[in-house]
C-alpha positions in Angstrom: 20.5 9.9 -5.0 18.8 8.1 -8.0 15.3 7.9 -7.3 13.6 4.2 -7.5 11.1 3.7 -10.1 7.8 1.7 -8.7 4.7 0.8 -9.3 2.0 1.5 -6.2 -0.9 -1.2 -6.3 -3.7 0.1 -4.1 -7.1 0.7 -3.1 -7.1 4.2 -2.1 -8.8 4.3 0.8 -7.4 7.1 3.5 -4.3 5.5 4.3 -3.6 4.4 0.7 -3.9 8.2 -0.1 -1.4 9.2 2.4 0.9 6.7 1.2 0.6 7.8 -2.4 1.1 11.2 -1.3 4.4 10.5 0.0 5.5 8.7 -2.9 4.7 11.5 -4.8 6.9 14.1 -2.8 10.0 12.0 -2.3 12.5 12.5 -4.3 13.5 9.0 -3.5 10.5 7.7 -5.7 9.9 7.7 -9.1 6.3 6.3 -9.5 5.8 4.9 -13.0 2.3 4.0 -12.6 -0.6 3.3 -10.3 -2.4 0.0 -10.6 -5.8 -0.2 -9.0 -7.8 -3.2 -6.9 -10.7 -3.7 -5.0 -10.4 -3.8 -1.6 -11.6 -1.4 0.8 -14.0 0.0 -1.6 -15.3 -1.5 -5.1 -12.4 -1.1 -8.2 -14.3 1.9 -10.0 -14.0 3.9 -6.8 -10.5 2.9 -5.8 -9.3 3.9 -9.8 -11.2 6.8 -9.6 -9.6 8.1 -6.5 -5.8 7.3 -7.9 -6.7 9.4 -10.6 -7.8 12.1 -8.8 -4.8 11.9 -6.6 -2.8 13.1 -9.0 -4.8 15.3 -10.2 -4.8 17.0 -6.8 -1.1 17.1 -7.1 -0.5 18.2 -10.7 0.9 14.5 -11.5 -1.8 13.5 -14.3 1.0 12.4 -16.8 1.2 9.0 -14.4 -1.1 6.6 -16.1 -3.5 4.4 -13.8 -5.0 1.3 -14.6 -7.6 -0.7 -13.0 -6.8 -4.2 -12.1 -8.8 -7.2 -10.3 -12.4 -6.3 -9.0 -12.3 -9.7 -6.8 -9.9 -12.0 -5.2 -8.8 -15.1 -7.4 -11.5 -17.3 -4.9 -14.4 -16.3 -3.6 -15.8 -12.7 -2.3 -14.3 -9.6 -1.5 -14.4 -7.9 1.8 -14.6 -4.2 2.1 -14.4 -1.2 4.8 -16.6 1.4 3.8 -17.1 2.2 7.5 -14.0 3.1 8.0 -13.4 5.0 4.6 -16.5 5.9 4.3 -18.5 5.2 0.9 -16.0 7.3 -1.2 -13.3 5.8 0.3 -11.0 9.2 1.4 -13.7 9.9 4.2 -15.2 12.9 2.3 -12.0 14.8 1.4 -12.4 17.0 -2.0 -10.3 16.2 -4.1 -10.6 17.4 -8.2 -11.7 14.6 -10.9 -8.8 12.6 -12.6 -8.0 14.6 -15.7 -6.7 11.1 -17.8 -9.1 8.2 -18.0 -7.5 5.0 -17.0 -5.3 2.8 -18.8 -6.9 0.2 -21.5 -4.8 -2.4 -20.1 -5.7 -4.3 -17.4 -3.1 -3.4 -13.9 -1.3 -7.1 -14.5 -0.8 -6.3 -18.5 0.9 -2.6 -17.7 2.8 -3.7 -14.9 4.6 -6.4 -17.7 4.2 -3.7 -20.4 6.6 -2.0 -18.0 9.0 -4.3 -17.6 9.6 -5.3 -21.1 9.9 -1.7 -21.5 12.8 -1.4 -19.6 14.7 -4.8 -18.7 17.6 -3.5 -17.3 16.0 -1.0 -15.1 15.2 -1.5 -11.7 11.0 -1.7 -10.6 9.9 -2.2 -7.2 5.9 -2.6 -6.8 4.6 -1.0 -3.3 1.3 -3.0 -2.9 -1.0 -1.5 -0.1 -4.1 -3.9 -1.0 -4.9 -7.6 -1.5 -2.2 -8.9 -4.1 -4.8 -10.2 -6.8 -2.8 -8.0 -9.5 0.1 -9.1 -8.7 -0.6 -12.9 -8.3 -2.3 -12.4 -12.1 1.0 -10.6 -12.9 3.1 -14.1 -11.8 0.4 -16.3 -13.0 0.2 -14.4 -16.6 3.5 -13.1 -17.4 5.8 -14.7 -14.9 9.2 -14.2 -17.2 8.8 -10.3 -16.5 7.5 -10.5 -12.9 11.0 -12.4 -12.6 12.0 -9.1 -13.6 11.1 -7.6 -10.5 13.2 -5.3 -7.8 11.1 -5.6 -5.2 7.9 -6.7 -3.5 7.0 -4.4 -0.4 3.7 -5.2 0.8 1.2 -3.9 3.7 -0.6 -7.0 5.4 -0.3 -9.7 8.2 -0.5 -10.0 11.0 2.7 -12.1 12.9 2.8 -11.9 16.9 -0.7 -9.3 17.2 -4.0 -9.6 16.8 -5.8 -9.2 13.2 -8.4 -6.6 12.6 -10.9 -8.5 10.4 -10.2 -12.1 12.2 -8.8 -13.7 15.5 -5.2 -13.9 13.3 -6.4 -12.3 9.9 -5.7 -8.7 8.8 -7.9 -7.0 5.6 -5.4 -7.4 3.2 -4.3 -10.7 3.4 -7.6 -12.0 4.5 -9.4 -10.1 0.9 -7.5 -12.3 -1.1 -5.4 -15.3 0.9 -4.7 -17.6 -2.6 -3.2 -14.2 -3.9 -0.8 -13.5 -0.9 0.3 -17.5 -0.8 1.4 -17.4 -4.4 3.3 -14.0 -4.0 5.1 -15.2 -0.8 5.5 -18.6 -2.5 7.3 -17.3 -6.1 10.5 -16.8 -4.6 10.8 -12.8 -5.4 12.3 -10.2 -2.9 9.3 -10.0 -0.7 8.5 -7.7 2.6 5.9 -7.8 4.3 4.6 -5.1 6.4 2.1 -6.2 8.9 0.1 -4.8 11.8 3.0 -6.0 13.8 4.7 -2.5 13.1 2.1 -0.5 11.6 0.0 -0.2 14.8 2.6 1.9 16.6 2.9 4.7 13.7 -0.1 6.7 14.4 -0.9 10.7 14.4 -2.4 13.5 16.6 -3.5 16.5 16.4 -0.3 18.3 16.8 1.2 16.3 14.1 -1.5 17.6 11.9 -1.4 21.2 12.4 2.3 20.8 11.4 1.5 19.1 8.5 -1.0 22.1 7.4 1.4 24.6 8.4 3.5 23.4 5.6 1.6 25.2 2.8 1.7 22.4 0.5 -0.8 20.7 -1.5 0.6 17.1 0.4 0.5 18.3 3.7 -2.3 20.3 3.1 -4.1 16.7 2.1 -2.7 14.7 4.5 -3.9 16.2 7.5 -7.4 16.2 5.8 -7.0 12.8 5.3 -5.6 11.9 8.5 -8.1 13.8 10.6 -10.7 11.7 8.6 -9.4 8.7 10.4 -9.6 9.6 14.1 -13.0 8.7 14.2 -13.7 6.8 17.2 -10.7 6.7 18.9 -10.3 7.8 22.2 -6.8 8.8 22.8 -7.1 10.9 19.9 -4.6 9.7 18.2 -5.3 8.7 14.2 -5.9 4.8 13.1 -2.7 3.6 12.7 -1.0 4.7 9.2 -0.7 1.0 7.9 0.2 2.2 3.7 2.9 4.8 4.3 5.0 2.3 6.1 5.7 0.7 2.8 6.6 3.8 1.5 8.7 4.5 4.6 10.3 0.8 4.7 11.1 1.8 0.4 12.8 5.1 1.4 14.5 4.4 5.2 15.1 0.7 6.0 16.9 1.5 8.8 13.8 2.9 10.1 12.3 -0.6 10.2 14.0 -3.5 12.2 13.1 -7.1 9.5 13.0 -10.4 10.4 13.1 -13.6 7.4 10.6 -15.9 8.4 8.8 -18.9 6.7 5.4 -17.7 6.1 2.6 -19.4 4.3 -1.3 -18.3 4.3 -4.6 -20.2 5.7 -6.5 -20.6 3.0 -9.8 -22.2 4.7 -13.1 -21.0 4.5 -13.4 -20.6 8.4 -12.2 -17.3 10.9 -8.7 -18.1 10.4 -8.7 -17.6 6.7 -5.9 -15.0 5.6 -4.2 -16.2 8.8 -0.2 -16.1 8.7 1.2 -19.4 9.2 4.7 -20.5 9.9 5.7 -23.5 8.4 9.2 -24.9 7.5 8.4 -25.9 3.7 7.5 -22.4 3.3 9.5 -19.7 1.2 12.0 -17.1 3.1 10.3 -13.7 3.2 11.2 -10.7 5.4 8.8 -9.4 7.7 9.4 -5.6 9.6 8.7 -6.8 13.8 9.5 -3.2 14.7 10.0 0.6 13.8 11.4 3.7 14.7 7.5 5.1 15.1 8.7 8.8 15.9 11.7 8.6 12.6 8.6 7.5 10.8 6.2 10.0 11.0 9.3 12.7 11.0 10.2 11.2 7.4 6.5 11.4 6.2 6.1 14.9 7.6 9.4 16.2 6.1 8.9 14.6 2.5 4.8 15.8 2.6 5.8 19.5 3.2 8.9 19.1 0.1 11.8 19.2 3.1 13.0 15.8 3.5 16.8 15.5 2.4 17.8 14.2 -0.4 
Protein backbone atom coordinates (compact mmCIF):
# COMPACT_ATOMS: atom_id res chain seq x y z
CA UNK A 1 0.00 0.00 0.00
CA UNK A 2 1.50 3.45 -1.00
CA UNK A 3 1.43 5.46 2.02
CA UNK A 4 -0.42 9.06 1.71
CA UNK A 5 1.75 12.01 2.16
CA UNK A 6 0.03 14.82 4.64
CA UNK A 7 0.45 17.53 6.29
CA UNK A 8 -0.94 17.57 10.21
CA UNK A 9 -2.09 21.16 11.25
CA UNK A 10 -2.44 21.10 15.11
CA UNK A 11 -2.17 22.44 18.43
CA UNK A 12 -0.76 19.68 20.35
CA UNK A 13 -2.70 19.45 23.08
CA UNK A 14 -3.18 15.61 24.55
CA UNK A 15 -5.37 14.43 21.89
CA UNK A 16 -3.45 16.21 19.11
CA UNK A 17 -0.44 14.20 20.45
CA UNK A 18 -2.10 10.99 20.23
CA UNK A 19 -3.21 11.69 16.80
CA UNK A 20 0.35 12.58 15.69
CA UNK A 21 1.51 9.51 17.22
CA UNK A 22 -0.50 7.47 15.11
CA UNK A 23 0.33 9.18 12.02
CA UNK A 24 3.72 8.57 12.86
CA UNK A 25 3.44 4.67 13.15
CA UNK A 26 1.17 3.94 10.23
CA UNK A 27 2.56 2.88 7.46
CA UNK A 28 -0.41 4.23 5.72
CA UNK A 29 1.00 7.90 6.35
CA UNK A 30 3.64 9.67 5.17
CA UNK A 31 3.75 13.00 7.11
CA UNK A 32 5.64 15.64 5.16
CA UNK A 33 5.41 18.30 7.74
CA UNK A 34 3.68 19.59 10.84
CA UNK A 35 2.24 23.03 10.73
CA UNK A 36 1.53 24.63 14.08
CA UNK A 37 -1.66 27.06 15.50
CA UNK A 38 -2.85 28.41 18.41
CA UNK A 39 -5.58 26.86 19.95
CA UNK A 40 -5.68 25.01 23.01
CA UNK A 41 -2.61 26.53 24.17
CA UNK A 42 -0.57 29.77 22.76
CA UNK A 43 1.49 28.97 19.24
CA UNK A 44 5.02 28.89 20.92
CA UNK A 45 3.84 26.07 23.07
CA UNK A 46 1.82 24.18 20.52
CA UNK A 47 5.30 24.38 18.00
CA UNK A 48 7.29 23.49 20.71
CA UNK A 49 5.42 20.33 21.53
CA UNK A 50 5.31 19.07 17.64
CA UNK A 51 8.84 19.39 17.82
CA UNK A 52 9.31 17.49 20.60
CA UNK A 53 6.98 14.85 19.32
CA UNK A 54 9.22 13.80 17.06
CA UNK A 55 11.84 14.07 18.86
CA UNK A 56 10.37 11.51 21.23
CA UNK A 57 10.02 9.31 18.36
CA UNK A 58 13.28 9.69 16.52
CA UNK A 59 11.34 11.58 13.54
CA UNK A 60 13.36 15.05 13.80
CA UNK A 61 14.04 15.10 9.96
CA UNK A 62 10.07 16.29 9.63
CA UNK A 63 10.30 20.01 9.61
CA UNK A 64 7.61 22.04 11.75
CA UNK A 65 6.54 25.37 11.24
CA UNK A 66 4.56 27.69 13.28
CA UNK A 67 1.50 29.23 11.70
CA UNK A 68 -1.37 31.71 12.99
CA UNK A 69 -1.16 32.82 16.72
CA UNK A 70 -4.90 34.11 16.37
CA UNK A 71 -8.01 33.51 14.43
CA UNK A 72 -8.53 35.87 11.26
CA UNK A 73 -11.26 38.00 13.73
CA UNK A 74 -11.10 38.59 16.96
CA UNK A 75 -9.60 36.51 20.11
CA UNK A 76 -8.54 33.18 20.63
CA UNK A 77 -9.96 30.76 23.05
CA UNK A 78 -7.90 28.27 24.85
CA UNK A 79 -8.14 25.00 27.18
CA UNK A 80 -5.35 25.04 29.45
CA UNK A 81 -7.56 23.25 32.04
CA UNK A 82 -7.98 20.54 30.22
CA UNK A 83 -4.30 20.31 28.88
CA UNK A 84 -2.92 21.74 31.36
CA UNK A 85 -0.44 24.78 31.00
CA UNK A 86 2.02 22.69 28.80
CA UNK A 87 -0.50 21.44 26.96
CA UNK A 88 0.35 17.26 27.11
CA UNK A 89 -0.85 17.29 30.82
CA UNK A 90 2.67 17.01 32.19
CA UNK A 91 4.00 14.15 30.00
CA UNK A 92 8.02 14.31 29.55
CA UNK A 93 8.81 14.43 26.53
CA UNK A 94 12.64 15.43 25.18
CA UNK A 95 13.21 19.04 23.52
CA UNK A 96 12.72 19.36 19.64
CA UNK A 97 16.15 18.75 18.26
CA UNK A 98 15.39 21.20 14.83
CA UNK A 99 14.21 24.68 15.43
CA UNK A 100 11.18 25.46 13.43
CA UNK A 101 10.78 26.28 9.99
CA UNK A 102 11.45 30.16 8.79
CA UNK A 103 8.37 30.00 6.80
CA UNK A 104 5.30 30.74 8.15
CA UNK A 105 2.73 27.10 8.33
CA UNK A 106 0.57 28.77 5.14
CA UNK A 107 4.00 29.54 3.01
CA UNK A 108 5.41 25.65 3.64
CA UNK A 109 2.29 24.12 3.09
CA UNK A 110 2.36 25.93 -0.71
CA UNK A 111 6.17 25.48 -0.69
CA UNK A 112 5.00 21.89 -0.65
CA UNK A 113 2.83 21.75 -3.28
CA UNK A 114 4.72 23.47 -5.86
CA UNK A 115 7.29 21.01 -4.82
CA UNK A 116 5.52 18.22 -6.00
CA UNK A 117 2.38 19.06 -8.38
CA UNK A 118 1.64 15.77 -9.32
CA UNK A 119 1.70 14.17 -6.03
CA UNK A 120 -0.99 13.67 -3.90
CA UNK A 121 -1.20 15.88 -0.22
CA UNK A 122 -3.96 15.59 2.20
CA UNK A 123 -3.75 18.10 5.24
CA UNK A 124 -5.17 16.44 8.70
CA UNK A 125 -6.12 19.67 10.60
CA UNK A 126 -6.96 18.88 14.38
CA UNK A 127 -7.21 22.80 15.30
CA UNK A 128 -9.00 25.97 14.20
CA UNK A 129 -8.30 26.27 10.30
CA UNK A 130 -6.53 29.83 10.43
CA UNK A 131 -3.52 28.22 8.50
CA UNK A 132 -5.29 26.85 6.15
CA UNK A 133 -7.91 29.65 5.37
CA UNK A 134 -4.37 32.01 4.98
CA UNK A 135 -3.26 29.05 2.77
CA UNK A 136 -6.60 29.61 0.36
CA UNK A 137 -6.60 33.30 0.84
CA UNK A 138 -2.62 33.61 -0.04
CA UNK A 139 -1.80 30.96 -2.43
CA UNK A 140 -5.13 29.64 -3.60
CA UNK A 141 -3.64 28.11 -7.11
CA UNK A 142 -1.69 25.48 -4.95
CA UNK A 143 -4.35 24.87 -2.17
CA UNK A 144 -6.35 23.92 -5.46
CA UNK A 145 -3.72 21.51 -5.43
CA UNK A 146 -4.98 19.72 -2.57
CA UNK A 147 -5.95 15.84 -1.95
CA UNK A 148 -7.75 16.28 0.88
CA UNK A 149 -9.18 18.26 3.78
CA UNK A 150 -9.91 16.01 6.92
CA UNK A 151 -10.75 18.17 9.75
CA UNK A 152 -11.67 17.63 13.65
CA UNK A 153 -14.69 20.11 14.63
CA UNK A 154 -18.50 20.63 14.83
CA UNK A 155 -20.83 19.84 16.17
CA UNK A 156 -24.17 18.46 13.86
CA UNK A 157 -27.08 16.63 15.94
CA UNK A 158 -25.03 16.94 19.80
CA UNK A 159 -24.34 19.36 22.03
CA UNK A 160 -20.99 21.63 21.67
CA UNK A 161 -18.50 21.78 24.36
CA UNK A 162 -17.51 25.50 24.50
CA UNK A 163 -21.34 26.73 23.42
CA UNK A 164 -25.02 25.62 23.39
CA UNK A 165 -24.12 24.36 19.40
CA UNK A 166 -20.36 25.45 19.26
CA UNK A 167 -17.43 23.08 19.62
CA UNK A 168 -13.49 24.60 20.30
CA UNK A 169 -12.40 24.25 17.06
CA UNK A 170 -14.77 25.75 15.02
CA UNK A 171 -15.82 28.23 17.55
CA UNK A 172 -11.55 29.52 17.93
CA UNK A 173 -11.80 30.63 14.56
CA UNK A 174 -15.58 30.51 12.75
CA UNK A 175 -14.39 33.08 9.53
CA UNK A 176 -11.63 30.42 9.13
CA UNK A 177 -13.87 27.15 9.06
CA UNK A 178 -16.62 29.21 6.63
CA UNK A 179 -13.99 29.91 4.03
CA UNK A 180 -12.53 26.22 4.16
CA UNK A 181 -16.05 24.68 3.84
CA UNK A 182 -16.93 27.47 1.37
CA UNK A 183 -13.74 26.87 -1.25
CA UNK A 184 -15.12 23.93 -2.84
CA UNK A 185 -11.99 21.41 -1.80
CA UNK A 186 -12.63 17.64 -0.68
CA UNK A 187 -13.61 18.51 2.86
CA UNK A 188 -14.57 16.11 5.99
CA UNK A 189 -15.46 17.11 8.82
CA UNK A 190 -15.13 15.28 11.96
CA UNK A 191 -17.30 16.53 14.62
CA UNK A 192 -18.29 15.60 18.25
CA UNK A 193 -21.11 13.85 16.54
CA UNK A 194 -18.65 10.70 16.26
CA UNK A 195 -15.78 11.55 18.30
CA UNK A 196 -17.69 11.33 21.65
CA UNK A 197 -18.22 7.64 21.42
CA UNK A 198 -14.29 6.70 20.87
CA UNK A 199 -13.10 6.95 24.24
CA UNK A 200 -10.35 4.73 26.47
CA UNK A 201 -10.10 2.83 29.85
CA UNK A 202 -7.86 1.61 31.79
CA UNK A 203 -7.65 -1.71 30.22
CA UNK A 204 -7.04 -0.23 26.97
CA UNK A 205 -4.11 1.51 28.45
CA UNK A 206 -2.29 -1.22 30.00
CA UNK A 207 -2.45 -2.82 26.50
CA UNK A 208 -1.07 0.00 25.02
CA UNK A 209 2.04 0.02 27.52
CA UNK A 210 2.39 -3.58 27.24
CA UNK A 211 3.37 -2.93 23.74
CA UNK A 212 6.97 -1.82 24.48
CA UNK A 213 6.98 0.90 22.11
CA UNK A 214 7.95 4.43 22.39
CA UNK A 215 3.99 5.20 20.77
CA UNK A 216 2.22 3.07 23.01
CA UNK A 217 4.42 3.71 25.72
CA UNK A 218 3.30 7.64 25.08
CA UNK A 219 -0.03 7.21 24.41
CA UNK A 220 -1.19 5.76 27.43
CA UNK A 221 0.78 8.58 29.33
CA UNK A 222 -1.04 10.81 27.42
CA UNK A 223 -4.34 9.30 27.56
CA UNK A 224 -4.30 8.59 31.29
CA UNK A 225 -3.59 12.54 31.46
CA UNK A 226 -7.10 12.97 30.21
CA UNK A 227 -9.35 10.98 32.51
CA UNK A 228 -9.37 13.65 34.89
CA UNK A 229 -12.72 14.09 36.13
CA UNK A 230 -14.57 11.62 34.63
CA UNK A 231 -16.51 9.34 36.41
CA UNK A 232 -16.92 6.29 34.47
CA UNK A 233 -13.33 6.21 34.08
CA UNK A 234 -13.23 6.19 30.81
CA UNK A 235 -10.77 8.92 28.98
CA UNK A 236 -12.20 12.32 27.28
CA UNK A 237 -13.18 11.35 24.18
CA UNK A 238 -10.17 10.96 21.58
CA UNK A 239 -11.55 13.84 19.15
CA UNK A 240 -7.72 14.17 16.86
CA UNK A 241 -7.06 10.51 16.09
CA UNK A 242 -10.35 10.14 14.42
CA UNK A 243 -9.03 12.09 11.57
CA UNK A 244 -6.17 9.98 11.45
CA UNK A 245 -8.56 6.97 11.70
CA UNK A 246 -11.15 8.43 9.05
CA UNK A 247 -7.41 9.07 6.67
CA UNK A 248 -6.43 5.38 7.18
CA UNK A 249 -10.05 3.23 7.51
CA UNK A 250 -13.09 4.97 5.97
CA UNK A 251 -15.04 2.22 6.39
CA UNK A 252 -14.60 2.69 9.94
CA UNK A 253 -16.62 5.94 9.71
CA UNK A 254 -20.23 6.04 8.25
CA UNK A 255 -20.28 10.08 6.20
CA UNK A 256 -22.97 11.97 5.41
CA UNK A 257 -22.71 15.27 2.58
CA UNK A 258 -24.46 18.01 4.01
CA UNK A 259 -24.72 21.84 3.39
CA UNK A 260 -22.96 23.33 6.13
CA UNK A 261 -22.10 26.96 6.67
CA UNK A 262 -20.76 28.62 10.15
CA UNK A 263 -22.36 31.37 12.63
CA UNK A 264 -20.25 33.88 12.54
CA UNK A 265 -21.91 36.34 15.31
CA UNK A 266 -20.40 37.63 18.19
CA UNK A 267 -23.17 35.97 20.57
CA UNK A 268 -23.19 32.00 22.25
CA UNK A 269 -23.92 30.61 18.94
CA UNK A 270 -20.73 31.75 17.33
CA UNK A 271 -18.86 28.70 15.63
CA UNK A 272 -22.33 27.16 15.46
CA UNK A 273 -22.89 24.62 12.39
CA UNK A 274 -25.57 25.86 10.29
CA UNK A 275 -27.47 24.12 7.51
CA UNK A 276 -28.32 26.15 4.82
CA UNK A 277 -29.13 25.32 1.09
CA UNK A 278 -26.71 27.97 -0.57
CA UNK A 279 -24.05 26.38 1.23
CA UNK A 280 -21.21 24.21 -0.22
CA UNK A 281 -21.48 20.12 -0.14
CA UNK A 282 -19.09 18.87 2.53
CA UNK A 283 -18.97 15.36 4.17
CA UNK A 284 -19.57 14.96 7.68
CA UNK A 285 -18.71 11.31 9.65
CA UNK A 286 -22.56 10.92 11.85
CA UNK A 287 -21.17 7.60 13.15
CA UNK A 288 -18.19 5.08 13.75
CA UNK A 289 -17.18 1.75 14.44
CA UNK A 290 -15.93 3.07 18.11
CA UNK A 291 -14.44 -0.48 19.09
CA UNK A 292 -12.61 -0.85 15.04
CA UNK A 293 -11.38 2.46 16.11
CA UNK A 294 -9.49 2.24 19.01
CA UNK A 295 -8.38 -1.45 17.73
CA UNK A 296 -6.72 0.40 14.58
CA UNK A 297 -5.03 3.05 16.90
CA UNK A 298 -3.86 0.37 19.28
CA UNK A 299 -2.53 -1.92 16.62
CA UNK A 300 -0.63 0.87 14.47
CA UNK A 301 0.80 2.60 18.19
CA UNK A 302 2.44 -0.77 19.18
CA UNK A 303 3.95 -1.10 15.11
CA UNK A 304 1.21 -4.26 14.45
CA UNK A 305 -1.42 -2.83 12.41
CA UNK A 306 -1.40 -4.55 8.77
CA UNK A 307 -0.30 -3.13 6.03
Amino acid sequence: MNARRVIIDTDPGLDDAIAILFALASPALSVAAITTVAGNIGLTRTTANAGRLLAATGHEAIPVAAGADRPLDGQGITEEAIHGEDGLGGVFLPEPVRAPAELPAHHLMAQLLDDHPGDCLDILALGPLTNVALLLAEFPAAARRLGRIIAMGGAVEVRGNVGPRSEFNIACDPEAAARVFASGLDVTLIPLDVTRKVRADAVYLERLRASGTTSGILAADLIAAYFAGEADRTSRPLHDPCVMLQAVRQDLFSIRRLRLDVDCSRNEDRGTLLSSASAAEIGVAMDVDASGALELLATTLAGTAET
